[in-house]
C-alpha positions as CSV (number, residue, x, y, z in Angstrom):
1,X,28.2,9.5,-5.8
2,X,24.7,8.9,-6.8
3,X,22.5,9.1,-4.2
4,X,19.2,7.6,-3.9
5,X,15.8,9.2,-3.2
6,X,15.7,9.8,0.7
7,X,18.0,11.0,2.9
8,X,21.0,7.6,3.9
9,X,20.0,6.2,6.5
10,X,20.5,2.7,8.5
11,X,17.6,0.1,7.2
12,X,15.5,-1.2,10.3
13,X,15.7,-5.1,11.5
14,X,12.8,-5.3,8.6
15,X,10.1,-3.4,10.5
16,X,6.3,-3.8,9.6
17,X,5.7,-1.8,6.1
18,X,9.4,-1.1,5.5
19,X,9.2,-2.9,1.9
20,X,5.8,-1.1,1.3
21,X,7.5,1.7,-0.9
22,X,8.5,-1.4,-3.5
23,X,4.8,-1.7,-4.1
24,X,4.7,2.0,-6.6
25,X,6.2,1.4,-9.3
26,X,7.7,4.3,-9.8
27,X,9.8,4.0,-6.4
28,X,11.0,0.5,-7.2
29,X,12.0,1.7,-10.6
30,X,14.4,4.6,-9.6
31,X,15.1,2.8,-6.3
32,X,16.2,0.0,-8.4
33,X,18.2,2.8,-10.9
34,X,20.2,4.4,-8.0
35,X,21.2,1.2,-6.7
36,X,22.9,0.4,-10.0
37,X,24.2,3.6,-10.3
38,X,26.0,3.7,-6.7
39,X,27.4,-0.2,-7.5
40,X,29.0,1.9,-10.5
41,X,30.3,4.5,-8.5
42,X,31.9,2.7,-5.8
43,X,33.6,0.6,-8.6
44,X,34.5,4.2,-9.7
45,X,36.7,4.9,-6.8
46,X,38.3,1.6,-6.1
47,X,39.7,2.1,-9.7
48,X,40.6,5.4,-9.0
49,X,42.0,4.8,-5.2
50,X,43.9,2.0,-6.8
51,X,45.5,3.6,-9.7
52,X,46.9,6.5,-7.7
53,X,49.3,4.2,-5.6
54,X,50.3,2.4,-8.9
55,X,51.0,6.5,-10.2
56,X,52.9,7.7,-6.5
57,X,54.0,5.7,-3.2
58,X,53.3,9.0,-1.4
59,X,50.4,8.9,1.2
60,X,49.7,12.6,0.7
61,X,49.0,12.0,-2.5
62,X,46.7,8.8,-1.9
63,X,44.8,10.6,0.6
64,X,43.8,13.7,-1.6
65,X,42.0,11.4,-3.6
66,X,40.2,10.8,-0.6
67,X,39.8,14.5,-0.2
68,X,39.0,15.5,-3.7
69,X,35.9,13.1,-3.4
70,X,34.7,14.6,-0.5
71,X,35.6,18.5,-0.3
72,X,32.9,19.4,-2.6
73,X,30.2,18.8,-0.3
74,X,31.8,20.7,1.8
75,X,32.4,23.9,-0.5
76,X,28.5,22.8,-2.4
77,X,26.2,21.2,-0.2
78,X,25.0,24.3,1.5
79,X,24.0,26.0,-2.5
80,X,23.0,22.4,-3.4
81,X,20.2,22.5,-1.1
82,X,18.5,25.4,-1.8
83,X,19.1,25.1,-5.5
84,X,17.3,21.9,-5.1
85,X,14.2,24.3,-3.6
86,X,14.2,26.5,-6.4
87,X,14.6,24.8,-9.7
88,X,12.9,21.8,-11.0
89,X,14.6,19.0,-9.2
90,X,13.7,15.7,-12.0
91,X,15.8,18.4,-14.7
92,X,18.4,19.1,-12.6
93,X,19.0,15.5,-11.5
94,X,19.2,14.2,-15.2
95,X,21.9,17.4,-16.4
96,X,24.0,16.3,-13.1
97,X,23.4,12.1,-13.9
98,X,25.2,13.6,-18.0
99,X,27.8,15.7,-16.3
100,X,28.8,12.6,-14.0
101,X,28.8,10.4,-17.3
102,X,31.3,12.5,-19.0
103,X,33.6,12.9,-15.7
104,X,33.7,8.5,-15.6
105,X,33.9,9.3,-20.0
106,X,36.8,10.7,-19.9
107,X,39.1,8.8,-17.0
108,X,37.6,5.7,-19.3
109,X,39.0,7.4,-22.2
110,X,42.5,8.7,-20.0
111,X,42.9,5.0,-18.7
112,X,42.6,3.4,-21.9
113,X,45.0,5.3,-23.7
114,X,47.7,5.6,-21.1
115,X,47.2,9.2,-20.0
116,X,46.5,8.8,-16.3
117,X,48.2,11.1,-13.6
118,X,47.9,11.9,-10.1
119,X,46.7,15.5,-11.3
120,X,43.7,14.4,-13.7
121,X,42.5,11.4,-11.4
122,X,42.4,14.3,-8.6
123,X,40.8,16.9,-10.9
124,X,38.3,14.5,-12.3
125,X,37.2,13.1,-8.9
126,X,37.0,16.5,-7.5
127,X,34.4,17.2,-10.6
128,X,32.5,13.7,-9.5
129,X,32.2,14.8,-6.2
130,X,31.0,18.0,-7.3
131,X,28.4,16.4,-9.1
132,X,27.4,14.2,-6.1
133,X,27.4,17.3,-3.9
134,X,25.0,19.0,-6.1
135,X,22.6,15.8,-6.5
136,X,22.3,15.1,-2.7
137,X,19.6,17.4,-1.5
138,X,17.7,17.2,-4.7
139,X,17.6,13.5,-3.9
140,X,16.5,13.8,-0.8
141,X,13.6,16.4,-1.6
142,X,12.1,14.3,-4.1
143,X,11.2,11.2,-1.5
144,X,7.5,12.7,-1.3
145,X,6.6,12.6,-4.7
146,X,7.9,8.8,-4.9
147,X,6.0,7.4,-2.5
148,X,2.8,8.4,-0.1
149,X,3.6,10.0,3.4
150,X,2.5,6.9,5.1
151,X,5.8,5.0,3.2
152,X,8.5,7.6,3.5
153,X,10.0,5.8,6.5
154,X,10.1,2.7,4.8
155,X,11.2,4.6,1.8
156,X,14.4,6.0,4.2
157,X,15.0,2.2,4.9
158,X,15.2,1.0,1.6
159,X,16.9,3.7,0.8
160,X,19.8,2.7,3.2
161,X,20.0,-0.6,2.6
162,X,20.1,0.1,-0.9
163,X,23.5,1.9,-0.6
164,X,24.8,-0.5,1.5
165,X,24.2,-3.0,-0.7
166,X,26.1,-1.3,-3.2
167,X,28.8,-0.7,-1.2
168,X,29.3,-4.4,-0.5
169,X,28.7,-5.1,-4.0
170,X,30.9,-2.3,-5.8
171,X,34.4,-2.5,-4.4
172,X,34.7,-5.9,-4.8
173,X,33.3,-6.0,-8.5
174,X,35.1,-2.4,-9.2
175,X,39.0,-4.2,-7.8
176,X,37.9,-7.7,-10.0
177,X,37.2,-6.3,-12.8
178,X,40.0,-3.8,-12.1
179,X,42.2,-6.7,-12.2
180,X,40.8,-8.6,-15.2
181,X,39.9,-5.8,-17.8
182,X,41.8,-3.1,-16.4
183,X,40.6,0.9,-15.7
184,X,39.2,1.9,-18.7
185,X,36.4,-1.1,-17.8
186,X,35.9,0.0,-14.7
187,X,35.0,3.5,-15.9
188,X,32.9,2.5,-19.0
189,X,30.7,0.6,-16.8
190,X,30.4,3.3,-14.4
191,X,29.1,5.1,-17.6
192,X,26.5,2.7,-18.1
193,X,25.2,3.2,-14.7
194,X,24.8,7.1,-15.0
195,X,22.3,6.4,-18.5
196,X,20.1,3.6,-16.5
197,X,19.5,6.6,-14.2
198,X,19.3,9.3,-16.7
199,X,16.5,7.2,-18.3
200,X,14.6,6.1,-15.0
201,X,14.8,10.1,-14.4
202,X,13.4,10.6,-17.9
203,X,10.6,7.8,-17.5
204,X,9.1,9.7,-14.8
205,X,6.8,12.6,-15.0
206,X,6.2,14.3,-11.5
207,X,3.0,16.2,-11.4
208,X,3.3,20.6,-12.3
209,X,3.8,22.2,-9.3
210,X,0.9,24.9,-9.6
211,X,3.5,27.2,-7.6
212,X,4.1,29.5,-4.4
213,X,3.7,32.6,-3.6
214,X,5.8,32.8,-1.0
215,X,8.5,30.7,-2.9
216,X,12.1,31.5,-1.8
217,X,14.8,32.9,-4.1
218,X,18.4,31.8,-3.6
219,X,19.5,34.7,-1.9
220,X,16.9,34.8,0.7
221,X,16.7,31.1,0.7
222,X,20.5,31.3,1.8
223,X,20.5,33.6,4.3
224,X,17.2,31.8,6.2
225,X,19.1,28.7,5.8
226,X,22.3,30.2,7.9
227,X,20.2,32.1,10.2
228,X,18.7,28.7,11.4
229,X,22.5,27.0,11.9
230,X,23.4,30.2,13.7
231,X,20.0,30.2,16.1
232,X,19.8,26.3,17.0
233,X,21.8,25.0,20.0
234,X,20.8,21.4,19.1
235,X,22.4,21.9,16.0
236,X,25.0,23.1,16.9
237,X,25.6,20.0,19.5
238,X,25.2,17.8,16.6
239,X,27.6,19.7,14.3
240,X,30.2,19.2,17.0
241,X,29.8,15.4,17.5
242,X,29.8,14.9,13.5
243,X,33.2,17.1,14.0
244,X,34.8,14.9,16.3
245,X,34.5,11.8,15.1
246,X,34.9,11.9,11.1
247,X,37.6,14.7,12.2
248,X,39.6,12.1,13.5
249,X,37.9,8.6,11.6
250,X,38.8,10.2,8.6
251,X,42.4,8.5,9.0
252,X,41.3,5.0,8.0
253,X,39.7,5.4,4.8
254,X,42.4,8.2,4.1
255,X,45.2,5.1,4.5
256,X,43.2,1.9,3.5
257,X,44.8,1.6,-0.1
258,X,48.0,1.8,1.4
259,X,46.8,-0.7,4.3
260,X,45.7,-3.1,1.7
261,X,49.0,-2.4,-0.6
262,X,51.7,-2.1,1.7
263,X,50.7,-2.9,4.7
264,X,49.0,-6.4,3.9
265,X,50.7,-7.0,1.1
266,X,47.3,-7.1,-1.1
267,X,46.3,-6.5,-4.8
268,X,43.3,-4.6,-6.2
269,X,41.2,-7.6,-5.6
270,X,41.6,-7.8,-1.9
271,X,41.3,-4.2,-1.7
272,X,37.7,-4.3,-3.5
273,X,37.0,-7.4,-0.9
274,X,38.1,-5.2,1.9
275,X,35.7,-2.1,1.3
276,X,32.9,-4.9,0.0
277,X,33.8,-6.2,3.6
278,X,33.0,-2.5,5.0
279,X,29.3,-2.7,3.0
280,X,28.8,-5.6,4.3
281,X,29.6,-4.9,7.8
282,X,27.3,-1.9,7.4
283,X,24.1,-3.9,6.1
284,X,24.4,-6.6,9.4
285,X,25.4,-3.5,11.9
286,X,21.6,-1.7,10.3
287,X,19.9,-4.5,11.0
288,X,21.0,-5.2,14.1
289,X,21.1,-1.4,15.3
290,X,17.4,-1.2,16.6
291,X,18.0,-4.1,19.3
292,X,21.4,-2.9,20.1
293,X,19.6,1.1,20.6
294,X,16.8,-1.0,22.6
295,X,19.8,-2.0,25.3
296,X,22.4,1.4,25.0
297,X,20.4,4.5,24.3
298,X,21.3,6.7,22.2
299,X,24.4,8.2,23.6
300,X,25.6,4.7,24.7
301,X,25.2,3.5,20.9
302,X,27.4,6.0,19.7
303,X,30.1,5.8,22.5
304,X,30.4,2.3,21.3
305,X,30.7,2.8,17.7
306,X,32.9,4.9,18.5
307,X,35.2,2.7,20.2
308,X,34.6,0.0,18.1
309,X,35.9,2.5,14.9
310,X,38.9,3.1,17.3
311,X,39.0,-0.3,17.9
312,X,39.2,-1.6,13.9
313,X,41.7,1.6,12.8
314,X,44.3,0.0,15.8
315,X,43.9,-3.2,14.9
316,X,44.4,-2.5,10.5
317,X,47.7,-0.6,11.7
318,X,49.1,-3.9,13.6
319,X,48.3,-6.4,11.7
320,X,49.7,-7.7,8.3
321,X,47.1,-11.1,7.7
322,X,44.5,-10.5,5.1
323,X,41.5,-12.3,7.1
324,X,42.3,-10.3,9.8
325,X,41.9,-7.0,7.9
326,X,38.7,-8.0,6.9
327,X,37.4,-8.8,10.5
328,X,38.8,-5.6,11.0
329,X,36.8,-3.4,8.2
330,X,33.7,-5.6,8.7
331,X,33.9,-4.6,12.3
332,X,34.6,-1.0,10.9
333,X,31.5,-0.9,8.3
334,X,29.1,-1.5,11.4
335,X,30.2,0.9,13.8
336,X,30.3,3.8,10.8
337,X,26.8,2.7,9.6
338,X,25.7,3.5,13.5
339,X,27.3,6.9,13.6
340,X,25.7,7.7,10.3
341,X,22.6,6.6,11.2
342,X,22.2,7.9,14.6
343,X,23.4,11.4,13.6
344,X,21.8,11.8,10.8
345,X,19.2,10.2,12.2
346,X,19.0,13.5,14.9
347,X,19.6,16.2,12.1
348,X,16.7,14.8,10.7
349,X,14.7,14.6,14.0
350,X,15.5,18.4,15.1
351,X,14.7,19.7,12.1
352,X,11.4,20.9,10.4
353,X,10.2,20.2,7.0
354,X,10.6,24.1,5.8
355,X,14.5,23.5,6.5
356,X,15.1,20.1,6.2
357,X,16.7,20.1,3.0
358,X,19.1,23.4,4.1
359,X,19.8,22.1,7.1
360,X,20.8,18.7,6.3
361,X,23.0,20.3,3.3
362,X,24.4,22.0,6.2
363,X,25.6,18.8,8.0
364,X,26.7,17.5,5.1
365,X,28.9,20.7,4.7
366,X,30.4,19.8,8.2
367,X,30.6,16.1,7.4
368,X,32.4,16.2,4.6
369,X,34.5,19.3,5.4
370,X,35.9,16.9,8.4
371,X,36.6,14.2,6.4
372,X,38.2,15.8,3.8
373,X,40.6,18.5,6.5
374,X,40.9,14.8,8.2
375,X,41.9,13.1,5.1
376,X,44.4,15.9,4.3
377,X,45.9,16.2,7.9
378,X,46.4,12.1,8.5
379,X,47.8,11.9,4.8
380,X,50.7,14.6,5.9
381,X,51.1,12.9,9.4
382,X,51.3,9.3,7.4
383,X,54.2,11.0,5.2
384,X,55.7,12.0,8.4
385,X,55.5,8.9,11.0
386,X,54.1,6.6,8.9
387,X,50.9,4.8,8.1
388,X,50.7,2.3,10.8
389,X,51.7,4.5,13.7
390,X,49.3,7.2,12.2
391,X,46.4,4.7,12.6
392,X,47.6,4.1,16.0
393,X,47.6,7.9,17.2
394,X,44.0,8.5,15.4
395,X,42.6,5.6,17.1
396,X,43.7,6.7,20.3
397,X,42.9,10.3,20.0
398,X,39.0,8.9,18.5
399,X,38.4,6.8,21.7
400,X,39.5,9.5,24.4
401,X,37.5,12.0,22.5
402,X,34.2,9.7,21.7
403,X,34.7,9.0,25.8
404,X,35.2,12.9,26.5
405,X,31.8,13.9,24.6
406,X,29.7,11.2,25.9
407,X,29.3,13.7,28.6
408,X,27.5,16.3,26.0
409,X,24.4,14.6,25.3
410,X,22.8,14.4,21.3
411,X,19.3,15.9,21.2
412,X,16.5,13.3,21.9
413,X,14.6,15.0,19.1
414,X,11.0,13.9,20.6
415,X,9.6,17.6,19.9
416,X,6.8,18.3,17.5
417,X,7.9,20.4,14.4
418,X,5.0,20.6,12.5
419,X,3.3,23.7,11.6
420,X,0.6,25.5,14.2
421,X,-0.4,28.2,12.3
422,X,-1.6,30.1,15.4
423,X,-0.7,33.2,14.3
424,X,-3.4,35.6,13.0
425,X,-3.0,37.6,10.0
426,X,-1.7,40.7,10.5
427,X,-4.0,43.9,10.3
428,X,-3.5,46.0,7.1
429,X,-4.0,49.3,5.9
430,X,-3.5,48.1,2.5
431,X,-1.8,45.3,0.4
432,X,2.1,45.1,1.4
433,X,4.5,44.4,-1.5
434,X,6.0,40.7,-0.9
435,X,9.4,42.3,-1.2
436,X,9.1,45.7,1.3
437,X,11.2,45.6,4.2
438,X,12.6,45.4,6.6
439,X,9.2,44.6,8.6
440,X,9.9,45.2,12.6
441,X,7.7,43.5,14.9
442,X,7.1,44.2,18.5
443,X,4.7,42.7,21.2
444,X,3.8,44.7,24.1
445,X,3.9,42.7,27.4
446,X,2.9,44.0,30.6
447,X,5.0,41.8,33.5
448,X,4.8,42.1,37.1
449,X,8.0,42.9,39.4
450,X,7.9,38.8,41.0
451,X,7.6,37.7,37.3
452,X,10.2,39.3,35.9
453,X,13.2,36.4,36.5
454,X,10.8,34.0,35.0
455,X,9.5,35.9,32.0
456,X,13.3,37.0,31.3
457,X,14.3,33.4,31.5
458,X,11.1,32.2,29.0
459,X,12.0,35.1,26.8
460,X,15.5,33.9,26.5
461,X,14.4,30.5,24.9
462,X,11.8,32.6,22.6
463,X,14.9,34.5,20.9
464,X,16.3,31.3,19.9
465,X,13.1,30.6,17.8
466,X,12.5,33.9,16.7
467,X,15.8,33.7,15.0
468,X,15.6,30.3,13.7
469,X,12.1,31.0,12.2
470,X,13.7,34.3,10.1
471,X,14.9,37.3,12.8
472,X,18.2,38.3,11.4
473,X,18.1,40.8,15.0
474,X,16.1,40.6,18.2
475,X,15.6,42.1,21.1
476,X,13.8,43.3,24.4
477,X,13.4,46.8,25.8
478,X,11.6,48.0,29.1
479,X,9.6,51.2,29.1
480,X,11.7,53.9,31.1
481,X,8.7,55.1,32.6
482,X,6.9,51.8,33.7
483,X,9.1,49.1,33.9
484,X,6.5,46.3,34.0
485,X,5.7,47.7,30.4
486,X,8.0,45.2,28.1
487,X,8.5,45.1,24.5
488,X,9.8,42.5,22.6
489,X,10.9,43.3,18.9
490,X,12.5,41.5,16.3
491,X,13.4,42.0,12.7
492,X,13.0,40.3,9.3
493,X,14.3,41.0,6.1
494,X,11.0,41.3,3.5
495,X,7.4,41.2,3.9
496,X,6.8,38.0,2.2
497,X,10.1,36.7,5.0
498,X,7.6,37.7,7.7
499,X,4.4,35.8,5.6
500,X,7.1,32.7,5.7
501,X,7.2,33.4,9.7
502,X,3.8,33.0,10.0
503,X,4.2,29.5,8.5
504,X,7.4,28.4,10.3
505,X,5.9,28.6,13.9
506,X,6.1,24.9,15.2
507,X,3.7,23.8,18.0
508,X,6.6,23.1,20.4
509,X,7.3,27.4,19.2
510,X,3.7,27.8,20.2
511,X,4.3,26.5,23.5
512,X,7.5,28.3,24.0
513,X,5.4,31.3,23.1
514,X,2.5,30.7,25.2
515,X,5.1,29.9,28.4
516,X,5.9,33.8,27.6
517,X,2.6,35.2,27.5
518,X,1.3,33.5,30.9
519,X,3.2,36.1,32.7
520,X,1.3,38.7,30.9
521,X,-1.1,40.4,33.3
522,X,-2.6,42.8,30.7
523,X,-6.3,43.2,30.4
524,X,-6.3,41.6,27.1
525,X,-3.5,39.7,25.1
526,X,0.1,41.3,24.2
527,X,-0.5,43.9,21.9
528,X,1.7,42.7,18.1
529,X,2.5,45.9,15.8
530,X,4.0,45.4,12.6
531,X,6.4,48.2,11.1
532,X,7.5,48.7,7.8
533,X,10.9,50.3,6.8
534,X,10.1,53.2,4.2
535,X,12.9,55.4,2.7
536,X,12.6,59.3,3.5
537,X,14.8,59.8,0.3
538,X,12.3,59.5,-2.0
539,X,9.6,60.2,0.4
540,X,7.4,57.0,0.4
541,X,7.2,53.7,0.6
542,X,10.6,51.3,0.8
């Protein structure tokens, strides 16, 4: 899919400024591009969605269309984001925008001439969603260079509402014209789309980046990236949640053709209507999300999107009336666009702007890894027990465990991230090359006997952030022969990895650091030693 210039998220009820970003040009222009570009690839997969149930009855098979859209992220997303760090993100977004135009060439040219099967419609979505993977964080990066800092919110909510209005435009053009001109239209307009924003791509010019120093390569971009998953509990608590509930929500959009086909009784244009139903559902449940937050909380807001999704996948398995199924996936569309919103709404929150990109690629990862493993798993039980009384058993199973992990609170995400810079450079004999290593550093505490619990307990916290910041190990030794004499030490993997340390420290780090350091009764403050690893085989410097 083509995704616009900021992360998706749920438009605000209109806040004050949130249409500010329309005012530069150059935002409205590739705003305007993308939107286009998603209307064309929604109609993409409701011609794709709907030709595989006119190639195979079999519900496996309609759900790994399902899955072949959305695995890539799951396999990409994590190399997508830092590719989009290291390479020039306007040039990589136009070579994806032609690969995703020959990918809707080609089922244009299959559909026309007859050729369609279940294998190339599964092959060539897989390659679409590849594409999309690949595209998302690079779209996402570029949101500063579009618009001022003061109109990046604003930017987010456009953004949103955007998509949304895509995906209530989209299906149901993509199933009309699907039922008026056939596939091969379908796909040759999608084609169209992918050249508007080729060209809006090609009509900007981004200003030369003068360069970094300290720039990551891919490698060492990777690891840091996984370090931080690893190291962060409230990451790890919004992994979880985004587990459970597309884990098990995957089930409706995995059956949905077949709802609207065999269930219903409906053609292509009903099934467009029901997923233009879902968009719209989506756009009133964004604007109405910041009242109904105002009145729940948080958690509350996502317990009850999560019954209400429950709610709608009962309610498409038992009923057979076509106004009724679209009460039930406009219902559907507003409770998703909360769960998006409020969770990636958190990632966002809980993560700083060093790993932003990585770490949202990493959610991405786990969001679309559950829907497609749920897609997969509900397509085999559908074969099984059938569609309705799948629906049925997922919506059950989504309720009692949206009710069970209401007790595990999401992250408020009210800490500030950005950047203190309290560290001081460290002393040098001479220059260190960026890429000797590994560095160890260790701080010298001195801790008195009644302090100990408390400075053990603060120091606990600290290893979480050493870690996130770039630690691959860490650790805390006593002195044998005075105990109150406490050294902390932790390793990174490079000089220039340590440089980025210095750089990483947020100020809520500074204050986890300086809740360690009040139990140091030391004459003057902890003593910090840098090491660097040498190689005795060839007698110098590593």
């Amino acid at each position: 899919m083509t995704q616009g210039p900021v992360t998706t998220q749920a438009a605000a009820s209109a806040p004050p400024g949130t249409f500010a970003p329309l005012h530069h040009r150059l935002f409205a222009v590739i705003w305007a591009a993308t939107v286009l570009g998603n209307i064309g690839t929604f109609m993409r997969d409701v011609s794709s969605s709907w030709l595989v149930t006119d190639l195979s009855a079999s519900p496996a098979a309609v759900a790994m269309i399902q899955a072949a859209g959305t695995l890539p992220v799951f396999l990409f997303a994590i190399p997508a984001g830092v590719l989009s760090d290291i390479l020039d993100r306007r040039r990589f977004l136009i070579m994806i925008q032609i690969g995703l135009g020959l990918v809707s060439s080609c089922l244009a040219v299959l559909a026309w001439t007859g050729n369609v099967t279940v294998e190339g419609l599964i092959l060539l979505t897989f390659l679409g969603g590849t594409g999309a993977a690949l595209a998302t964080p690079a779209w996402q990066a570029i949101t500063p260079e579009l618009v001022p800092k003061a109109d990046i919110k604003g930017a987010v909510a456009l953004n949103s509402l955007g998509i949304n209005i895509a995906r209530s435009i989209g299906p149901a053009l993509g199933g009309f014209i699907l039922a008026a001109l056939g596939a091969a239209a379908v796909y040759g307009l999608d084609v169209l789309t992918y050249v508007i924003v080729s060209a809006a791509l090609l009509w900007w010019r981004p200003k030369v980046d003068a360069g970094n120093d300290l720039r990551e390569h891919f490698g060492g971009a990777l690891r840091a990236g996984i370090r931080y998953a690893r190291a962060s509990r409230s990451l790890h608590r919004v992994l979880w949640r985004t587990v459970l509930f597309f884990g098990f929500a995957s089930a409706v959009w995995a059956l949905l053709p077949l709802v609207a086909r065999q269930e219903i009784g409906g053609g292509p244009g009903f099934y467009g209507l029901m997923l233009g139903s879902v968009g719209a559902g989506a756009i009133c449940g964004a604007l109405a999300m910041p009242r109904a937050r105002a009145r729940l909380g948080q958690d509350g807001l996502v317990l009850a999107a999560t019954l209400i999704t429950a709610g709608a996948t009962i309610l498409l398995a038992l009923t057979d009336f076509e106004a009724v199924g679209l009460v039930a996936t406009f219902v559907l569309g507003t409770a998703w666009i909360t769960m998006l919103t409020t969770l990636n709404g958190t990632m966002q929150a809980i993560l700083p702007n060093w790993i932003r990109g990585r770490g949202l690629a990493i959610y991405l990862t786990v969001f679309n890894g559950a829907m497609a493993a749920g897609s997969l798993g509900w397509g085999l039980v559908a074969q099984t027990m059938g569609t309705d009384a799948t629906l049925i058993v997922a919506g059950t199973v989504l309720a009692l465990s949206g009710i069970l992990a209401h007790r595990a609170p999401l992250p408020k995400g009210e800490s500030d991230l950005t950047p203190s810079l309290h560290w001081p450079e460290p002393a040098l004999a001479e220059p260190v090359a960026h890429d000797r290593g590994p560095v160890m550093i260790m701080v010298t505490y001195r801790v008195a006997q009644d302090d100990r619990a408390g400075f053990l307990k603060a120091l606990r916290r600290l290893s979480e952030e050493r870690r996130r910041d770039g630690a691959y190990a860490w650790g805390l030794s006593e002195d044998a022969a005075d105990p109150e004499r406490m050294v902390e030490w932790f390793f990174v993997e490079s000089w220039a990895e340590h440089l980025r340390q210095h750089r990483r420290v947020s100020k809520e780090d500074a204050d986890l650091q300086a809740e360690a350091v009040r139990f140091h009764r030391g004459p003057e403050a902890p003593l910090v030693e840098h090491f660097l690893g040498i190689n005795p085989g060839i007698g110098g410097k590593g």
